[in-house]
N, C-alpha and C positions, 0 to 999 in steps of 0.2 A: 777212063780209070774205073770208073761203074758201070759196067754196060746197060743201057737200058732196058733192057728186055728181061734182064733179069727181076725177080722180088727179093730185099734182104731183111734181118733181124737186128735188132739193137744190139743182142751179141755178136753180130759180124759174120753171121752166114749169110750164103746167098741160095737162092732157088731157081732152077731153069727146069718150068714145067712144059712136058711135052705130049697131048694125051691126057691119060691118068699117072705119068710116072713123072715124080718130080727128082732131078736128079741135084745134091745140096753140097756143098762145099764151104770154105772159110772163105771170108771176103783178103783181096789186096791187102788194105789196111791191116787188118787182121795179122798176116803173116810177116809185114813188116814191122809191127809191135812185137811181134813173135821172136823173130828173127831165124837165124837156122833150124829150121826145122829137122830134127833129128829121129823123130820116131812117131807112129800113129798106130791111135791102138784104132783098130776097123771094127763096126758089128758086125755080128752074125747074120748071113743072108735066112730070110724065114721068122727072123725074130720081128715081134710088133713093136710099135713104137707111138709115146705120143708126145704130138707137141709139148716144144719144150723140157725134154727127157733129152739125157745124156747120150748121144749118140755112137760116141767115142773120144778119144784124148788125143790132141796133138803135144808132144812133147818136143822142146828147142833147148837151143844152150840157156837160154832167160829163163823160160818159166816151163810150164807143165798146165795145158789149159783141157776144159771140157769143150766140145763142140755140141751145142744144142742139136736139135731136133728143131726148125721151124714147120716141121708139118705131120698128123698123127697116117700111120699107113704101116704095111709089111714094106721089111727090108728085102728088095726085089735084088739086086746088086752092090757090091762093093769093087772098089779101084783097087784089086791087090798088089798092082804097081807100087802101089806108095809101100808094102811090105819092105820092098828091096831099095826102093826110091821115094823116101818121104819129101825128099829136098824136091821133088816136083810140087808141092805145095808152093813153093817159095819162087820155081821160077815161072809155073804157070799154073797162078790160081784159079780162074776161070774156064781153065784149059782141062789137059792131061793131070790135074792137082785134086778133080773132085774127090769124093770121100766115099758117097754111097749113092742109090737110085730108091725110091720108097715111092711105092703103091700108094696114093693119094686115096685118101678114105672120107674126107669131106675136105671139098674145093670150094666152101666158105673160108673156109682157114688162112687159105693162100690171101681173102680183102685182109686181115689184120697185119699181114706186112709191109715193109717199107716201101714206097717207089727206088728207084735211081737215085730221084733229085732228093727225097726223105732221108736217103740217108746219108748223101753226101752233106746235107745238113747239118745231119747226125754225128758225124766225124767230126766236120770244120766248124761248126759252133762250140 
């Protein structure tokens, strides 16, 4: 349900660093709180970013949510699939659902995330 290999945020991102490129998306939980997901606003590739800054908006029939930033870096790539296919958040989060790739600019940042088992704590507590 969590992969382990990934690192997440208390706001329900996740990070799969590969290199210096960590590529971030919304966690499972996440998008089933969410529910349909109906629209994602994407950054700008090129634009900087730092932890913790508003990355982009996933918006559903529920709510209208920001997607953090768990890591500061250039916006290297975005998933413009989700333009025409946002509902791929909802059936493969970890998958074909990511959101964007960011040039990692200090890979101290990545220890202040959650493990796996952190945050599956994080949820079910």
């Amino acid at each position: 349900m969590y992969p382990a290999e990934l690192k997440y945020t208390e706001e329900h991102e996740w990070v799969r660093v590969e290199g210096n490129i960590a590529r971030v998306g919304i966690t499972d939980f996440a998008q089933k709180e969410l529910g349909d997901v109906v629209f994602v606003e994407l950054p700008a590739v090129g634009d900087s970013i730092k932890a913790t800054d508003s990355l982009g908006v996933v918006e559903s029939v529920k709510a209208v949510s920001d997607i953090y930033s768990p890591i500061s870096g250039q916006i290297v790539k975005v998933n413009e699939k989700l333009e025409d296919s946002p509902e791929l958040i909802n059936q493969d989060p970890y998958g074909e659902g990511w959101i964007a790739e960011i040039e990692v600019e200090d890979p101290k940042e990545l220890e202040g995330l959650l493990s796996a088992d952190g945050y599956r704590a994080l949820v079910e507590g």
